[in-house]
C-alpha positions as CSV (number, residue, x, y, z in Angstrom):
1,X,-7.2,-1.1,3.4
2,X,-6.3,-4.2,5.5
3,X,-4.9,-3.0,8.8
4,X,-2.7,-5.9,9.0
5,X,0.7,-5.4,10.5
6,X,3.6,-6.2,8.2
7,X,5.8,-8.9,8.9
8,X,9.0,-6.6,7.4
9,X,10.4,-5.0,10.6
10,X,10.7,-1.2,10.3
11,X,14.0,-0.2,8.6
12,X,13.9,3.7,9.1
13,X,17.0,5.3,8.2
14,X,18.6,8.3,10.7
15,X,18.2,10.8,7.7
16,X,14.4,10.0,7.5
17,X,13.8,10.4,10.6
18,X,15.9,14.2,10.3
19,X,13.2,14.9,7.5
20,X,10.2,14.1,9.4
21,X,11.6,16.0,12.2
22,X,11.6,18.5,10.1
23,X,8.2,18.4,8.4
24,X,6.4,18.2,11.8
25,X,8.4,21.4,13.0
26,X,7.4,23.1,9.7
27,X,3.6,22.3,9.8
28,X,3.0,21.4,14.0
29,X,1.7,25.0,14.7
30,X,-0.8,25.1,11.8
31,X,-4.2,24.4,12.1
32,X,-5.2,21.0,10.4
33,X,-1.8,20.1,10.2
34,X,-2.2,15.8,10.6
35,X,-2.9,15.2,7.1
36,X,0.4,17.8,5.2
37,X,2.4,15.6,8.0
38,X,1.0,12.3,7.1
39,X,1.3,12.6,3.7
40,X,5.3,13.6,3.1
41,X,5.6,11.1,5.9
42,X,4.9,8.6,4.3
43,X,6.7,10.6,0.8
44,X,9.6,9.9,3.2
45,X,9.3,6.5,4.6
46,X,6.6,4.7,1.3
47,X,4.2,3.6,4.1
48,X,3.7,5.0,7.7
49,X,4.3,2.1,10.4
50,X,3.5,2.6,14.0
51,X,7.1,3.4,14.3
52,X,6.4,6.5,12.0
53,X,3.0,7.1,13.6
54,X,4.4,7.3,17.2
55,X,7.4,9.8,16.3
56,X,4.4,12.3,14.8
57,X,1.9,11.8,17.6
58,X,5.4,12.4,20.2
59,X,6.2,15.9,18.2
60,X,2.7,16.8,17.6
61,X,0.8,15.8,20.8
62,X,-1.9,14.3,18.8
63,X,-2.8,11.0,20.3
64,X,-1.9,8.0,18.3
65,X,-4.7,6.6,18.7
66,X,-6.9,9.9,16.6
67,X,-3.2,9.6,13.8
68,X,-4.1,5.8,13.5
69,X,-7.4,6.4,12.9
70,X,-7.1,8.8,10.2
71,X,-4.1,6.5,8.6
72,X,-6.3,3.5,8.5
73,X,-9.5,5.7,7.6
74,X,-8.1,7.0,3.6
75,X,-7.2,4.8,1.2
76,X,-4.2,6.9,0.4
77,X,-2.1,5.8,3.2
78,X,-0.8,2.4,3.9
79,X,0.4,0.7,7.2
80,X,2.4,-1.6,5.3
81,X,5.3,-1.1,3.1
82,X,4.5,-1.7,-1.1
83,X,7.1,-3.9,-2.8
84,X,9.0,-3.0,-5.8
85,X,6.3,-4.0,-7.8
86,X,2.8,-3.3,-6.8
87,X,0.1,-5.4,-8.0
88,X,-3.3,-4.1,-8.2
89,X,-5.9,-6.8,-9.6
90,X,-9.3,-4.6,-10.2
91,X,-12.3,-6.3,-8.0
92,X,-14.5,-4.0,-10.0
93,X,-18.1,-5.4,-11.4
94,X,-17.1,-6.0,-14.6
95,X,-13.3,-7.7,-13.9
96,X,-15.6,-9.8,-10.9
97,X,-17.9,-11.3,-13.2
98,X,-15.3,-12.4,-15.2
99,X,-13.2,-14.2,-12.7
100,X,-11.0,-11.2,-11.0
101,X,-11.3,-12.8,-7.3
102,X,-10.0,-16.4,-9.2
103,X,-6.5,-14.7,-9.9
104,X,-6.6,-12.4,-6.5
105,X,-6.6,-15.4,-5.4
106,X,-4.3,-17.2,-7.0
107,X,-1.8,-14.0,-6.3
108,X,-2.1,-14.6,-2.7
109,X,-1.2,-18.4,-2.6
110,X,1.5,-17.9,-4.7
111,X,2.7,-14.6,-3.1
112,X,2.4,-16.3,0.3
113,X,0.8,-12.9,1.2
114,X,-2.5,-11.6,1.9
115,X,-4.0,-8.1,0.4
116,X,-2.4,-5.3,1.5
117,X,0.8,-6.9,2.4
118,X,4.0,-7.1,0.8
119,X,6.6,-10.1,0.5
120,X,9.5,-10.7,3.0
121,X,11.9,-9.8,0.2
122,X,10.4,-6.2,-0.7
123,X,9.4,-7.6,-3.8
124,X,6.3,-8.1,-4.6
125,X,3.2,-5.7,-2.8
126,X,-0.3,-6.9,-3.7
127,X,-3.7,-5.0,-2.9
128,X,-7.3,-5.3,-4.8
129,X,-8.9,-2.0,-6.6
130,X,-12.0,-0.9,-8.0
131,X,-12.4,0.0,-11.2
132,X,-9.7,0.8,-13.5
133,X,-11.1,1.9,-16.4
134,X,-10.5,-1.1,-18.5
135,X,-13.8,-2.9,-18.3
136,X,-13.6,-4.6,-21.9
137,X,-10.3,-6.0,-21.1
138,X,-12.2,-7.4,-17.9
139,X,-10.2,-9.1,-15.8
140,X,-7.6,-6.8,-15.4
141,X,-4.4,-6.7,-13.3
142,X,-1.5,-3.4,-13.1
143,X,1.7,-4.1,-11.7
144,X,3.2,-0.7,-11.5
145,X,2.1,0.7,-14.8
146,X,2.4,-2.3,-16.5
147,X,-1.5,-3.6,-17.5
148,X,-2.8,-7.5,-18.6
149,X,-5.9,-7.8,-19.4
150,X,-8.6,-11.1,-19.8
151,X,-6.6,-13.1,-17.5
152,X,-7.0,-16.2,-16.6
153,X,-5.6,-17.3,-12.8
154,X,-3.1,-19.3,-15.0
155,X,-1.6,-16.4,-16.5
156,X,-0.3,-15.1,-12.9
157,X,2.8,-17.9,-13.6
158,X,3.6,-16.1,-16.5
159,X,3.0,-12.8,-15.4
160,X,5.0,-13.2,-11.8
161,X,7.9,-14.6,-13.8
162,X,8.1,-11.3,-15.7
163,X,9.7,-9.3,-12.8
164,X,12.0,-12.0,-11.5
């Protein structure tokens, strides 16, 4: 949920743009139409940058500002672009206790990012989530669907090395 701005400039292709076009003349007339837009938007573009945010409030006459708000208020839309592989380490009770924030932390020096951003090579994506559902294999960590469980912040060598 950090509203950082990512440091990978917009790379919107004409063709996405034609879709989104497309989905805001579709759903523009409806009533509660923000969120059916917002969410192929960012099926479209993976995330939904100011770019993307701009071109909706422009074809909708919603002000940014009130499309901003609701992209920054649910968790199910990002302002910044995920990498090809997401890592999610679980800040839930039982993964904190056992160390989760040590290898959250640990992701972010080596990563060179901080949560909710991705690196400059579309790689790598990292964000923190509650509770997984894997409590006795506390601390966990998912990247994509892959889970490792009772880690240790040196495992994140071995683990980073995986998808190299």
């Amino acid at each position: 949920m950090g509203s950082t701005i990512s440091a990978i400039p917009f790379a919107g292709t004409a063709e996405q743009e034609k879709k989104l076009r497309e989905v805001i003349a579709k759903h523009k007339d409806e009533k509660g139409c923000l969120m059916p837009i917002l969410q192929q938007a960012q099926e479209i573009y993976g995330y939904l940058p100011i770019e993307v945010q701009k071109m909706i409030a422009a074809e909708t006459g919603y002000p940014l500002e009130k499309i901003y708000g609701v992209v920054t208020f649910y968790a199910q839309f990002s302002l910044n672009p995920k990498g090809k592989y997401k890592i999610s380490v679980c800040l839930g009770t039982a993964c904190y206790v056992k160390g989760s924030g040590d290898i959250y932390n640990r992701l972010i020096e080596k990563l060179g990012i901080e949560g909710g951003g991705c690196t400059p090579d579309g790689k790598f994506s990292l964000e923190a989530c509650r509770c997984i559902g894997a409590c006795g294999l506390a601390p966990v960590l998912t990247v994509n669907e892959d889970v490792y469980g009772r880690l240790v912040p040196d495992d994140v060598d071995d683990i980073l090395a995986k998808y190299n």
